[in-house]
C-alpha positions as CSV (number, residue, x, y, z in Angstrom):
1,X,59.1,-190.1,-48.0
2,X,55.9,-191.3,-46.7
3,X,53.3,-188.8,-45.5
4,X,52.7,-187.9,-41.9
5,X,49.5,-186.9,-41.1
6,X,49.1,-184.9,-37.8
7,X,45.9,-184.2,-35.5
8,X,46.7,-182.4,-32.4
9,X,45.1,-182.9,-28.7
10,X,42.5,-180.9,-27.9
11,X,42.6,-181.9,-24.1
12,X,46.7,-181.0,-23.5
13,X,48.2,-182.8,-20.0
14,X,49.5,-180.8,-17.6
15,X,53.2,-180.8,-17.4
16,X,55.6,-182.0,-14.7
17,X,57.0,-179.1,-12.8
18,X,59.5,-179.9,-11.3
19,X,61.4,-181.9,-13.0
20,X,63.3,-183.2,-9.9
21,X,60.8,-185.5,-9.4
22,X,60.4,-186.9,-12.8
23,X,61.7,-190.3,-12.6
24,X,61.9,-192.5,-15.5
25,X,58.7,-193.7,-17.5
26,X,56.2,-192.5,-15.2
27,X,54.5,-189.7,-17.6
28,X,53.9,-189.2,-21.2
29,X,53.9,-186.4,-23.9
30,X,50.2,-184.9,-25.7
31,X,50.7,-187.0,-28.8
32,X,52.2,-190.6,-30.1
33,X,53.3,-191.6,-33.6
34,X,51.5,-194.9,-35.4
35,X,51.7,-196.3,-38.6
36,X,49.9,-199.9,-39.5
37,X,51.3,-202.9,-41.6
38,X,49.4,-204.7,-43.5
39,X,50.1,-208.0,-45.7
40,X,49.8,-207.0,-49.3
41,X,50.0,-203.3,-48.5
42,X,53.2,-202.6,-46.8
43,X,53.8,-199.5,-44.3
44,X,51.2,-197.1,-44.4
45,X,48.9,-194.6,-42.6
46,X,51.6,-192.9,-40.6
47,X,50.0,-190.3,-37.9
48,X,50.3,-188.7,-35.6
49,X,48.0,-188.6,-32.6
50,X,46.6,-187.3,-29.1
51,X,48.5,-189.8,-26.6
52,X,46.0,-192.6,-25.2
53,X,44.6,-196.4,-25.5
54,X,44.8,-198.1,-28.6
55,X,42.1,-200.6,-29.6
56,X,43.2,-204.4,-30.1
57,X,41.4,-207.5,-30.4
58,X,41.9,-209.7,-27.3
59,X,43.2,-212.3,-29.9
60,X,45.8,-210.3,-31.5
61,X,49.1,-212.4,-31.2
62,X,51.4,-209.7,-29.4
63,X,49.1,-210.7,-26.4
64,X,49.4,-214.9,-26.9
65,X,52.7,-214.8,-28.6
66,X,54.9,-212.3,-28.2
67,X,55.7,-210.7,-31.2
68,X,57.1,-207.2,-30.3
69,X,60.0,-205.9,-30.5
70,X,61.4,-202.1,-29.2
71,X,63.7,-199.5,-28.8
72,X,65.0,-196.2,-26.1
73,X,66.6,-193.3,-27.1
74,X,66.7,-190.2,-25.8
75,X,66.6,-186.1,-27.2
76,X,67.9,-183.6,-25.6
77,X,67.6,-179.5,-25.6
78,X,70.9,-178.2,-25.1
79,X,72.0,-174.7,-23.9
80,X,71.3,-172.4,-27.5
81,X,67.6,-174.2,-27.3
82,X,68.5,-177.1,-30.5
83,X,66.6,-180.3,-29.7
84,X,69.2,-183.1,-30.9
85,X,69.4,-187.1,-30.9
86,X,72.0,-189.6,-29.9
87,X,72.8,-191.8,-33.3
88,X,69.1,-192.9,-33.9
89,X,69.9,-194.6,-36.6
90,X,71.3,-197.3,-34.9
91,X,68.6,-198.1,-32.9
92,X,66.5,-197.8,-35.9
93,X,68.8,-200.5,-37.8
94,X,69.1,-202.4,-34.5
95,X,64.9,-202.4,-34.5
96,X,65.0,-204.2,-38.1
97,X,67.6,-206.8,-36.3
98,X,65.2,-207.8,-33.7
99,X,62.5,-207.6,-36.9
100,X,64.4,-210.2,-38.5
101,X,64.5,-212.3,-35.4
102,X,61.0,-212.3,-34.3
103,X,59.6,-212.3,-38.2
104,X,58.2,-208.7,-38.5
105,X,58.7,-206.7,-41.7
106,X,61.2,-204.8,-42.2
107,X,61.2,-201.2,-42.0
108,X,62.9,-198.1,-43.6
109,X,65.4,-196.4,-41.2
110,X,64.9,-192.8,-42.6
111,X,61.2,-193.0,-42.6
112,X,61.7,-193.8,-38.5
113,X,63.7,-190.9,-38.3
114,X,61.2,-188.7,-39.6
115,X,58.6,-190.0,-37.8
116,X,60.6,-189.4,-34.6
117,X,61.9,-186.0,-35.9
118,X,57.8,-184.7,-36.3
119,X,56.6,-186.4,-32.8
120,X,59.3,-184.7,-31.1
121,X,58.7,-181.4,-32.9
122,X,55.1,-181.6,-32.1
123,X,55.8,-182.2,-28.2
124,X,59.2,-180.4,-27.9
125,X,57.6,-178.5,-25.3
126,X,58.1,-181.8,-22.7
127,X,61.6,-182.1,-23.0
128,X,62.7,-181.4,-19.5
129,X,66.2,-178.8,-19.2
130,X,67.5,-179.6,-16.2
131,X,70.7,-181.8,-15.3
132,X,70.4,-185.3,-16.0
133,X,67.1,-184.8,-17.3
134,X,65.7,-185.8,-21.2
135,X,63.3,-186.8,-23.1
136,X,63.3,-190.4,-23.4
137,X,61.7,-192.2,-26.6
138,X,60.3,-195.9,-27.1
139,X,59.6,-197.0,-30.7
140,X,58.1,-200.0,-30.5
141,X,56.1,-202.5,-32.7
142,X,53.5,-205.5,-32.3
143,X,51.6,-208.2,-34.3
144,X,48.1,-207.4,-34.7
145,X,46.8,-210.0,-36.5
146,X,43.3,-211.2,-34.6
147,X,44.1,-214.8,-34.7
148,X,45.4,-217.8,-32.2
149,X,47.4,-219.6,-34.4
150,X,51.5,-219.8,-34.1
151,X,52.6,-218.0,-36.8
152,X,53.5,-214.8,-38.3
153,X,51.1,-211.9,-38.1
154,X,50.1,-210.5,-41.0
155,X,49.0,-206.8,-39.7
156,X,51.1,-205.0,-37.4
157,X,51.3,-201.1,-35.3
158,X,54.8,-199.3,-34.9
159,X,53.9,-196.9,-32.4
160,X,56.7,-194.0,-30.8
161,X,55.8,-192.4,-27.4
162,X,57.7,-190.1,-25.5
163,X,58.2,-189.8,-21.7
164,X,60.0,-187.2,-19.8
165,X,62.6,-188.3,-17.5
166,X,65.1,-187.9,-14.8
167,X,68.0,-190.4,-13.8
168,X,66.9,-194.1,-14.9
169,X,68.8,-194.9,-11.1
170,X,67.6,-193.4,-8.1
171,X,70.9,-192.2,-7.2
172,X,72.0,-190.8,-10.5
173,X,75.6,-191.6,-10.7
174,X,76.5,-193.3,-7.6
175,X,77.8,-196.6,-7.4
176,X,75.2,-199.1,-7.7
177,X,75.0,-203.0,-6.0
178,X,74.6,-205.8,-8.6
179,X,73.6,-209.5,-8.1
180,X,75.3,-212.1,-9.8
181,X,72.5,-214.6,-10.9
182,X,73.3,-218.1,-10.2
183,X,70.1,-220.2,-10.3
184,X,68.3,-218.2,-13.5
185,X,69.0,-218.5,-17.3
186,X,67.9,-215.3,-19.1
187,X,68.8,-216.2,-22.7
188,X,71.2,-218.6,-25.1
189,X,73.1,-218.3,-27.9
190,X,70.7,-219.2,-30.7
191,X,67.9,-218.0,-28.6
192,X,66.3,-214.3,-28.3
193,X,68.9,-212.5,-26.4
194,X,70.5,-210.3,-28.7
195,X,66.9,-209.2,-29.9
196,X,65.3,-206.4,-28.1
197,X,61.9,-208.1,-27.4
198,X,59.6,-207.8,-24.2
199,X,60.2,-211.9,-23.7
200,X,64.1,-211.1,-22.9
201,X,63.0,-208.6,-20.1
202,X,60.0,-210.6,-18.5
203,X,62.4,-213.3,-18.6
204,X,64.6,-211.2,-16.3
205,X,62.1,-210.2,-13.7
206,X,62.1,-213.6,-11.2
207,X,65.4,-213.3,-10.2
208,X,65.0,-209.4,-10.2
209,X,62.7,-209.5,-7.9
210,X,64.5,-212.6,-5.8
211,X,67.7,-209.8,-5.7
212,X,66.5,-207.9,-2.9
213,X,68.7,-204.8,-1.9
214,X,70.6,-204.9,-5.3
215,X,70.0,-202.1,-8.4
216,X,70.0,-205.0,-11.3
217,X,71.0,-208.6,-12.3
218,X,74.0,-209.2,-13.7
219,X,73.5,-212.5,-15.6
220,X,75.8,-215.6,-16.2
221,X,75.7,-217.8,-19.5
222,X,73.7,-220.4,-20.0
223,X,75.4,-223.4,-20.9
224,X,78.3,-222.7,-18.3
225,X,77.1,-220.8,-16.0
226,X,80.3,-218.6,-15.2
227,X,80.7,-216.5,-18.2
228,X,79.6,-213.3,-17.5
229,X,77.1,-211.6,-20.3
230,X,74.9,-208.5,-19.4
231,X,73.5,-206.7,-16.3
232,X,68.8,-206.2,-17.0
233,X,69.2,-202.9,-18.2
234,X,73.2,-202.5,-19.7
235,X,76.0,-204.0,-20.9
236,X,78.9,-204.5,-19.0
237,X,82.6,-203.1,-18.5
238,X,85.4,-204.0,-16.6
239,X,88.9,-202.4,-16.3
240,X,91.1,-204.8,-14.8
241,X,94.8,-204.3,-15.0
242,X,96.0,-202.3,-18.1
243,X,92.3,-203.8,-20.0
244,X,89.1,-202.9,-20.3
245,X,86.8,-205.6,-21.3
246,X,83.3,-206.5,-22.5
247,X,81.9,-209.7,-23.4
248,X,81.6,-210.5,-26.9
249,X,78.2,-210.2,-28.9
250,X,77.9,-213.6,-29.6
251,X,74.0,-213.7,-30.0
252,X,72.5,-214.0,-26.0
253,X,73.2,-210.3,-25.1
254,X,71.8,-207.2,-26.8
255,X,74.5,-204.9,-29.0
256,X,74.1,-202.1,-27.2
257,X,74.6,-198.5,-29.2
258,X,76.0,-197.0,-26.0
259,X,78.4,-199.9,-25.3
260,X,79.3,-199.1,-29.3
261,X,79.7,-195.7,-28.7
262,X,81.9,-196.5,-25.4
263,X,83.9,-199.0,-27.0
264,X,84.7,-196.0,-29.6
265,X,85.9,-193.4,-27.4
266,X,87.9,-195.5,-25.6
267,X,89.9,-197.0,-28.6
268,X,89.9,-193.2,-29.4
269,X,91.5,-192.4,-26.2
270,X,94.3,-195.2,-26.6
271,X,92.9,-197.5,-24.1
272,X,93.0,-201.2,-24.7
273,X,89.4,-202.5,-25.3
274,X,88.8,-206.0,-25.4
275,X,85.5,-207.8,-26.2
276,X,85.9,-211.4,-25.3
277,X,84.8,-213.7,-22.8
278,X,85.1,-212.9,-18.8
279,X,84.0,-215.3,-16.1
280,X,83.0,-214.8,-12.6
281,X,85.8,-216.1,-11.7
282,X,88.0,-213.9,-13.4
283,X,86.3,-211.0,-11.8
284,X,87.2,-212.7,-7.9
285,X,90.6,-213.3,-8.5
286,X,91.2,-209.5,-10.3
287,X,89.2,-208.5,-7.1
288,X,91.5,-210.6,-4.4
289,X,94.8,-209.7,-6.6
290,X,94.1,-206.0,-6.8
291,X,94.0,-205.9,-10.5
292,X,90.2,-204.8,-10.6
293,X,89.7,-200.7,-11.0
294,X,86.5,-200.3,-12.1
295,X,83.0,-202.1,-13.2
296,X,80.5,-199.8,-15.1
297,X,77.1,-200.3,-16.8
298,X,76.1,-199.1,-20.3
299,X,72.8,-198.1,-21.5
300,X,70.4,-195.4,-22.9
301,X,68.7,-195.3,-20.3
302,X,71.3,-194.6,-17.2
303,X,74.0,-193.4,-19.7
304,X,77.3,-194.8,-17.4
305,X,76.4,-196.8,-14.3
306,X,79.3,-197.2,-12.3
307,X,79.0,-200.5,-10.0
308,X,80.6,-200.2,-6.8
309,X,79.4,-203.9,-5.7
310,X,78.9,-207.5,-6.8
311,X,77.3,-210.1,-4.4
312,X,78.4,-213.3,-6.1
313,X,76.6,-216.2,-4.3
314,X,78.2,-216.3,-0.6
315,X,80.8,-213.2,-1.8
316,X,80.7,-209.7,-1.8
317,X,83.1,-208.4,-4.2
318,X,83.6,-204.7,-3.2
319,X,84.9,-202.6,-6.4
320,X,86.9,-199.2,-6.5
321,X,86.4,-198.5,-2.6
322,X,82.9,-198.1,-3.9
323,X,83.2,-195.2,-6.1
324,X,83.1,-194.0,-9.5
325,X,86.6,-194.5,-11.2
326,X,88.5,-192.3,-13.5
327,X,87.8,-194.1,-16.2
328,X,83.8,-194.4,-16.0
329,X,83.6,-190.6,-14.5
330,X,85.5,-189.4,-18.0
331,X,83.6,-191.8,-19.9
332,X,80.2,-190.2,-18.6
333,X,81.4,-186.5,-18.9
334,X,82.4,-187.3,-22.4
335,X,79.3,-189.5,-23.5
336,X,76.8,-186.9,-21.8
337,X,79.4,-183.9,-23.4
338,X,78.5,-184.8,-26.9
339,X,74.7,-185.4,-26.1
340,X,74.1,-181.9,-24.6
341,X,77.0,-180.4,-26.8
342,X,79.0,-179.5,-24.2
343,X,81.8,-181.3,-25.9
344,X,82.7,-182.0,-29.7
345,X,80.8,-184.4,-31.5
346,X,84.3,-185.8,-33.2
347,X,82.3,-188.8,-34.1
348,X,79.0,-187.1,-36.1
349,X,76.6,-189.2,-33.5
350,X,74.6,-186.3,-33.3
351,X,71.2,-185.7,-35.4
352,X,69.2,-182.0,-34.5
353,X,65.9,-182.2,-34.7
């Protein structure tokens, strides 16, 4: 195991206090985790490290090319005071997926974990304890190399920070108002969307922003235009009849590890789980017929997101009287159960720190 050097702060932060007021991202631990890549050399020089600015060149590639890929997870301290994870090594071996895609070296899963597992030690004392509250964590990497040529880097930073948080939506588990996209393409099949890169999310932020009123996009294929693929910040679910149904991973939307985890319990629970295409249109007509229960959202960072709306060009499509179904409210007991160990981890998702 490679050796993780540690040099604590000697100017600490202040701490939130209430943690009712944390929203998501807006604050950061006492420390961050880096290693460096380098061509020839490997992984090495893995630290950790008083939070603050790194120093790049302003001709690194991250900055003119985009190479960077990331993660979000979350820890948790639950009642008897154990700080735990939610399956990190998924979204470690999902990392070295987006690696492949955007040509950055591969790296090992259980060295990640460890470096998460000492970070989070060192700054345990951030991890907030009230309800709907955790400590969320964004591994990330980016080519370094001080060059402007299209290729490649050959030196690159994985860097974890940490950040405090509270529900990712304002109004935790209501209902939230989606926007079908219409005009914008986010990704193809054979493109970047099933990578989890920063180009996939400023891609996104146009027709974000043109959505005015409405929590996130939910976006449309891009050859066809009607089949539906992923809302910004989840994937998608739909219960319609005697079905639940996601859209297949079929390389424009990210595999999500709570969609995963979802699509597990479910099957668990006998439910019938489809992942295949859905269009647009599918959704009006289950909507005009009656046969449409429930939409939710799935995601680290909001958990379940029940959708209680969908404003489809010139139609509102109004979903479960606009509240949380049976079916999302037991998936978000159960999910958020496991995480805080309220409930039995059946499954052995969980990793204590």
């Amino acid at each position: 195991m490679v050796e993780i050097k540690i040099e604590l702060t000697q100017n600490r932060k202040e701490k939130p206090t209430d943690e009712s007021k944390l929203g998501f991202g807006r604050c950061f631990t006492d420390h961050m985790f880096i290693m460096d890549y380098t061509v020839g050399q490997g992984w090495h020089d893995a630290r950790v490290v008083p939070y603050g600015p790194i120093s790049l060149d302003p001709s690194c590639s991250v900055f003119h090319y985009g190479q960077e890929v990331f993660e979000g997870m979350k820890a948790y301290k639950v009642a008897n005071g154990d700080i735990q994870l939610f399956r990190p090594e998924e979204n470690f071996k999902r990392l070295n997926v987006s690696n492949e895609r955007l040509c950055i070296p591969q790296i090992d899963v259980d060295m990640c974990i460890e470096a998460l597992r000492t970070l989070v030690k060192v700054d345990q004392d951030w991890i907030p304890t009230s309800e709907g509250t955790s400590l969320y964590i964004r591994p990330f990497i980016i080519g370094c190399e001080p060059v402007l040529g299209v290729h490649p880097a050959n030196n690159y930073k994985f860097i974890i920070i940490l950040s405090p948080v509270g529900s990712y939506y304002a109004g935790g588990l209501a209902p939230v108002k989606i926007f079908v996209e219409s005009s914008y393409v986010r990704a193809v099949r054979g493109g970047i969307g099933s990578a989890k890169t920063g180009g996939n999310y400023a891609a996104s932020l146009k027709a974000q922003q043109d959505a005015k009123g409405y929590s996130q996009v939910l976006w449309l294929d891009g050859i066809e235009r009607k089949y539906i693929e992923e809302v910004g910040a989840m994937n998608v679910f739909f219960v319609i009849g005697d079905e639940i149904i996601t859209p297949a991973l079929q390389g424009s939307i990210l595999p999500g590890i709570t969609r995963k985890s979802c699509i597990e319990i479910l099957k668990s629970w006998g439910y019938n789980v489809s992942e295949r295409k859905i269009s647009i249109d599918e959704v009006e007509e289950a909507a005009k017929n009656g046969t449409l229960k429930e939409m939710f959202g799935t995601g680290t960072a909001a958990v379940i997101s029940p959708v209680g709306e969908l404003k489809y060009k010139d139609e509102t499509i109004t979903i479960g009287h606009n509240k949380i179904g049976e079916i999302t409210q037991k998936l978000y007991d159960t999910l958020t159960g496991i995480q805080l160990s309220k409930n039995e981890d059946k499954f052995g998702w969980i990793v204590k720190i």
